[in-house]
N, C-alpha and C positions, 0 to 999 in steps of 0.2 A: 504710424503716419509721421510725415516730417513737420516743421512747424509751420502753420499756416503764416499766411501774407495780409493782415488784417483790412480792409477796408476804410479808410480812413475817412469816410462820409459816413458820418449816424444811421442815418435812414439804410445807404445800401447794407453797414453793416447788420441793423438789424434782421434784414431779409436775409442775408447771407449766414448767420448766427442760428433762426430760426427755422430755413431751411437746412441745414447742417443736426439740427436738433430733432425735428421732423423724421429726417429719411435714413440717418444712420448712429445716431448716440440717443441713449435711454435718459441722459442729464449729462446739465452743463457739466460738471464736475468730471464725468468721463470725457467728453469732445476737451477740455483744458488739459487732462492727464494727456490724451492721444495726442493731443498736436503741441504740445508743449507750448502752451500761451496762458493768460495769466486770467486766470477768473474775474479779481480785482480791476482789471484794465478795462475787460470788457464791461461788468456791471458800469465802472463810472464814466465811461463813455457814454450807453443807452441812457440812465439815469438822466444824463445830461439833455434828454428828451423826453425825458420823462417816462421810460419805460424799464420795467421791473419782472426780476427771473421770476415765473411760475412756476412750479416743482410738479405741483399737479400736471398742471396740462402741459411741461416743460417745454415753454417758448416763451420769451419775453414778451408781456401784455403791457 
């Protein structure tokens, strides 16, 4: 996959993040290897709303 085009609103981004997490990667870790984006980035942007990656249920809560 080429590198994604991030959402630059929190909110959409988390939906977009979490759907992408959902329907086609098993963890964040794999969707940042496949599309070449930054794990770092995206954690402190959601943070920044106060929401945080769950590995279990792997969607940000």
């Amino acid at each position: 996959m080429s590198e994604l085009n991030l959402p630059s609103d929190p909110m959409i981004l988390l939906s977009f993040i979490n759907t992408k997490l959902r329907d086609f990667y098993p963890s964040l870790d794999a969707l940042c290897e496949d599309a070449n984006i930054s794990k770092d980035e995206i954690v402190k942007k959601l943070s920044a709303i106060d929401y945080t990656y769950n590995s279990e249920l792997n969607k940000f809560v």
